[in-house]
C-alpha positions in Angstrom: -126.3 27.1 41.9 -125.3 24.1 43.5 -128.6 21.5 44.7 -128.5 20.5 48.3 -128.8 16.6 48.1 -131.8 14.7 50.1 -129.7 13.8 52.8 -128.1 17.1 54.2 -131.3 18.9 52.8 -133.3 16.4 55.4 -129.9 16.6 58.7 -130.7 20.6 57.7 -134.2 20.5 58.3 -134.1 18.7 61.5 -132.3 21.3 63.1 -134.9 24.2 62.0 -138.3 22.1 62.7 -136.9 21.7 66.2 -135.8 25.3 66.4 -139.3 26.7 65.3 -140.8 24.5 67.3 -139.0 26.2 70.3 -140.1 29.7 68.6 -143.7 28.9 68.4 -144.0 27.4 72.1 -144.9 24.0 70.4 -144.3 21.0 72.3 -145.2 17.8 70.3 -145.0 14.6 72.1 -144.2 12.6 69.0 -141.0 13.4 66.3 -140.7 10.7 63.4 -138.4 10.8 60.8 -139.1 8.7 58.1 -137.1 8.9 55.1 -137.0 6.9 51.6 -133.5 7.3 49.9 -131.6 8.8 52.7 -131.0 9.2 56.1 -129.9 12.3 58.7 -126.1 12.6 59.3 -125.0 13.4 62.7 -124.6 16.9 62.4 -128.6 17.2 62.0 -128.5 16.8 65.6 -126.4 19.9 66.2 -128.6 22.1 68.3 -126.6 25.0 69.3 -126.2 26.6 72.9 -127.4 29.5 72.5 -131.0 27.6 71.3 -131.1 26.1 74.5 -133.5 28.1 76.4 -136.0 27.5 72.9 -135.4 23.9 72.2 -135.0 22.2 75.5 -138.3 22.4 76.3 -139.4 20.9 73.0 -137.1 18.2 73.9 -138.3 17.8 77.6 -141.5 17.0 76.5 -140.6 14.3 73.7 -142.1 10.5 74.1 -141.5 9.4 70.6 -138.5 9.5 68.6 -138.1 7.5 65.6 -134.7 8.2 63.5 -133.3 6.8 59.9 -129.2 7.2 60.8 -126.3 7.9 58.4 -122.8 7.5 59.7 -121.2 9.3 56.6 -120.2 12.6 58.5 -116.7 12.7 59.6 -116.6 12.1 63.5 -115.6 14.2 66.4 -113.1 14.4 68.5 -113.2 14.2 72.0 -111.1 14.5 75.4 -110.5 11.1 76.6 -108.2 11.2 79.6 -106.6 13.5 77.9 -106.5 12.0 74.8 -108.2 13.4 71.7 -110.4 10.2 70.8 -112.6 9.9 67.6 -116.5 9.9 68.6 -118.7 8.7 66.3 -122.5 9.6 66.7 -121.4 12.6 69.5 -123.8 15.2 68.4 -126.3 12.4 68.1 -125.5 10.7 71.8 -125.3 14.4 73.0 -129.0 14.6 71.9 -129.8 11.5 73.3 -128.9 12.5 76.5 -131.1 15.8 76.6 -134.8 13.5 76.3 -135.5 12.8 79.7 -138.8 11.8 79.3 -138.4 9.7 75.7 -141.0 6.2 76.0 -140.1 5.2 72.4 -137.0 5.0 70.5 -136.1 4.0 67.4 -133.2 3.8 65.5 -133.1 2.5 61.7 -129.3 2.4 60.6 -129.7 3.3 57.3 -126.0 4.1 56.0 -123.4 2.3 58.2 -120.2 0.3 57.3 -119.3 -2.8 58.9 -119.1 -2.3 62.6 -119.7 1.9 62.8 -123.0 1.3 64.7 -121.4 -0.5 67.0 -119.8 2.4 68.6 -123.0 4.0 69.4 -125.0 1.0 70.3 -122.0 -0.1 72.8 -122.6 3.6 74.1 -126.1 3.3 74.8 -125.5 -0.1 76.5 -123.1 0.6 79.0 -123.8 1.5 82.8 -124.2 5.0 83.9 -120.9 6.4 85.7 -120.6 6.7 89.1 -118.2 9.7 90.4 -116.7 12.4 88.4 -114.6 12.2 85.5 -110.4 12.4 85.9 -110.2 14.2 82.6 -108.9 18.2 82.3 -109.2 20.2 79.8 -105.1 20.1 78.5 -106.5 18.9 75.2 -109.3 21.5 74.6 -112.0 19.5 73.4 -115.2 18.7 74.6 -115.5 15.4 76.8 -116.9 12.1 75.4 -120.9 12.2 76.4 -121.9 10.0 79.1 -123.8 6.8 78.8 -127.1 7.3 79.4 -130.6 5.7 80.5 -133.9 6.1 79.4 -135.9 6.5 83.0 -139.3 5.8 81.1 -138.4 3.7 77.6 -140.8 1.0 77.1 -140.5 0.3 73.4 -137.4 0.2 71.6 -137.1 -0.6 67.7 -133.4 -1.3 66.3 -133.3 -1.9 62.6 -130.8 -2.2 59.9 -127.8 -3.3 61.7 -125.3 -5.8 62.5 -123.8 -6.1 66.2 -122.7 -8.6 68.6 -125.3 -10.2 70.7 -124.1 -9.0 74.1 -124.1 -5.0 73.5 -128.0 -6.1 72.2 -128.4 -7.9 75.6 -127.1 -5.1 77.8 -129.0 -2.8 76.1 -132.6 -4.2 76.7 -131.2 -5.4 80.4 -130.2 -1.5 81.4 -133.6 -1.2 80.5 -135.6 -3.9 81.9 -137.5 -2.2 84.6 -139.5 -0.2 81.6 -139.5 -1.6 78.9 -142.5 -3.5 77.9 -142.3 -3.8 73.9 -138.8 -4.6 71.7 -139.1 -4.9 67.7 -135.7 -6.2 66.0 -136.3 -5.5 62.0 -133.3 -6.4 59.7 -130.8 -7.2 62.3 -127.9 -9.2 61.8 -126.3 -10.9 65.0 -122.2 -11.2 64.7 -120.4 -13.8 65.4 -116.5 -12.5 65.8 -115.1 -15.6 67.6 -112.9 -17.9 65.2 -112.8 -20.9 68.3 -116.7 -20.8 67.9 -118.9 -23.1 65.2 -120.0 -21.3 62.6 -123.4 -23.7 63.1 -124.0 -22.0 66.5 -127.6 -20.7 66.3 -126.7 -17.2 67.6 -130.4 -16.1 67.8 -131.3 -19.4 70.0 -128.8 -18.2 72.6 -130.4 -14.0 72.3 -133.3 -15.5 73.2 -132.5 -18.0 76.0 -130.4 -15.1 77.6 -133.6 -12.4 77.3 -135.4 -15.3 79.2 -133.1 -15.0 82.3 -133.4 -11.0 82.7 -136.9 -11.2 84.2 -138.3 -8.9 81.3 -142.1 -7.5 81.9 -142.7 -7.2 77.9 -145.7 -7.4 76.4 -145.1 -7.1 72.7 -142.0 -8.7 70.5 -141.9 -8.3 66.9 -138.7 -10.1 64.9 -138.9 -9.7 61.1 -135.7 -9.9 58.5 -133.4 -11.3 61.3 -129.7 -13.0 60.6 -126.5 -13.6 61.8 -123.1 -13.4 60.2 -119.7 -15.2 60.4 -117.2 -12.1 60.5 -114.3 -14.1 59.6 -115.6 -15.7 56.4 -118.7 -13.8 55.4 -121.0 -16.5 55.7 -124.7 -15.4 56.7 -127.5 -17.6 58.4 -130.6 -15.8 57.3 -133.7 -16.6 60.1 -137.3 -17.8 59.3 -139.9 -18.8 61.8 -141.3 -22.3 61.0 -145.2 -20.8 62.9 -144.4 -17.3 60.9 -147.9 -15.9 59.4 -146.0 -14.4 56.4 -145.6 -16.2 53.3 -141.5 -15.8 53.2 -141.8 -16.8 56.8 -139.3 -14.5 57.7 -141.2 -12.5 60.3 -142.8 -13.4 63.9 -144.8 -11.4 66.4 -146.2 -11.7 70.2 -148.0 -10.4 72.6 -149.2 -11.3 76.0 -147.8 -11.3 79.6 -145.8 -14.6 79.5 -142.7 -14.2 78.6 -140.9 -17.1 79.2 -143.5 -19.2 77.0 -143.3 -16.5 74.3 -139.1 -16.8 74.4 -139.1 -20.8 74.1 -141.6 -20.6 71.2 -139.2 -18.3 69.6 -136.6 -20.9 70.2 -138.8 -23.6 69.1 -139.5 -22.3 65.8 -136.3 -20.7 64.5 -135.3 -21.7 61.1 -131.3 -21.2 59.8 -130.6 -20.9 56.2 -126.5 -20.4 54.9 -125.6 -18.3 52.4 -122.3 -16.9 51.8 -122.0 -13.1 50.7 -119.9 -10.3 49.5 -118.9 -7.3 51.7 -122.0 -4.4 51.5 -123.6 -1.6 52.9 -126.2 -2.2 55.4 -128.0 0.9 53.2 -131.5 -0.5 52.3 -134.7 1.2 51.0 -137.0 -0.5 53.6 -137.1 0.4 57.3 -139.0 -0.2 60.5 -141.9 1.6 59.9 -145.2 2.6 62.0 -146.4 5.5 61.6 -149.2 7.6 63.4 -151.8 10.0 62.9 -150.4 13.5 63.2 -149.3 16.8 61.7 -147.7 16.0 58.0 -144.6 17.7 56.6 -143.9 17.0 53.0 -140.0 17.3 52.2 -140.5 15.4 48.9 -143.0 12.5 47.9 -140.2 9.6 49.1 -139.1 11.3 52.6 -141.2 13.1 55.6 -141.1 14.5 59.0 -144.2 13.2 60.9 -145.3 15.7 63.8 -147.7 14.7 66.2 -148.6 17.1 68.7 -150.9 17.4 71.8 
């Protein structure tokens, strides 16, 4: 008999936690997944149609959602102006999209290439669509999910990836009216424009451009940070010269001044060069916070964390 490994074992169990949630009229405010040496492929995210009835409601009632990502499943195609177009992440965006009440998101890109997560971050930052779509149905697939907003985020953790500043920017923007708390945890900013210096402190610029979107937060939290010189593989890695940790690679704030907390952030930025080879953004760390709650043991490095009313 062939073993399931960790990873579709874990996308597999997402599907049936949320299903017999549905069954057993549970609705737990809190879902964290949490997982040591793998991470959920976008098929976990599957939820059939006829489940709908039993695992909407589960989802309605959902204010925490904390996910380790892979992006090694093959994607989807959908109808793009009549066009079948690869869609990365579109059971995962699809999800998304059905958590109207979600306060807290996470997303820890565990397994990604180069620039996959970019698809679905550059999803979750554009604008919501006015109008209806021009697209038929010639090409029988299913259309390309709509970019979406978060009515009631007010934390959002990003982790383990690398992406250009301005899809970063637009996300937390779309969100400004809500969000109060942002925490950036291994997260590489791109530079992908040869005509720039290689010396231009990308993170400086993040945070001088936060500073002009009249943010309400009350909690930032920037640990592991770089950026990266696409064309030459050359990596700043960030430290904080007022960090409290000893490799001074991590800063925190909280309060109700923003601006002051963004021009200490500037203030204190440290860049270090180092030049590396191509590799996978897989680590074995992630942005991690967990609560008190129901405990579901999958194995002794990877759980489910429940935490219900």
């Amino acid at each position: 008999m062939l073993l399931m490994d960790q990873a579709e074992y874990s996308s597999r169990m997402f599907f049936i936690l949320f299903s017999s949630l549905g069954k057993a009229g549970s609705r737990p405010k809190d879902f964290e997944v949490i997982l040591r040496r793998c991470s959920l492929h976008d098929h976990a995210f599957n939820l059939p149609k006829y489940m709908d009835a039993i695992v909407q409601p589960v989802l309605d009632n959902l204010r925490t959602l904390l996910l380790d990502l892979s992006a090694d499943s093959a994607p989807l195609y959908t109808n793009v102006h009549d066009v079948p177009t690869a869609c990365p992440n579109y059971l995962l965006r699809t999800f998304l999209s059905r958590l109207p009440a979600l306060e807290h998101l996470r997303l820890n890109f565990r397994v990604y290439q180069k620039d996959e997560t970019g698809n679905l971050l550059s999803w979750l930052s554009q604008p919501i669509p006015t109008g209806t779509s021009n697209t038929t149905t010639a090409t029988l697939l299913p259309d390309s999910p709509n970019p979406i907003k978060f009515a009631k985020l007010s934390q959002l953790d990003i982790g383990m990836v690398a992406v250009v500043p301005e899809i970063l920017i637009d996300i937390i923007g779309k969100h400004r009216a809500t969000l109060r708390s942002i925490n950036l945890h291994k997260l590489s900013l791109l530079q992908t424009d040869p005509t720039k210096s290689s010396r231009d402190n990308l993170w400086a610029k993040f945070f001088n451009q936060l500073s002009k979107l009249d943010l309400k937060l009350t909690g930032v939290k920037m640990s592991e940070l770089s950026q990266k010189i696409t064309w030459n593989n050359k990596v700043h890695f960030i430290t904080f010269k007022d960090s409290k940790d000893a490799s001074g690679s991590s800063r925190e704030w909280g309060g109700t001044n923003v601006q002051s907390c963004l021009k200490d952030f500037i203030a204190n930025l440290v860049m270090e060069s180092r030049y590396i080879g191509a590799r996978s953004s897989q680590s074995v760390s992630s942005v991690e916070e967990t609560s008190d709650g129901k405990l579901i043991c999958l194995n002794s490095l990877q759980r489910l964390l429940l935490t219900a009313d």
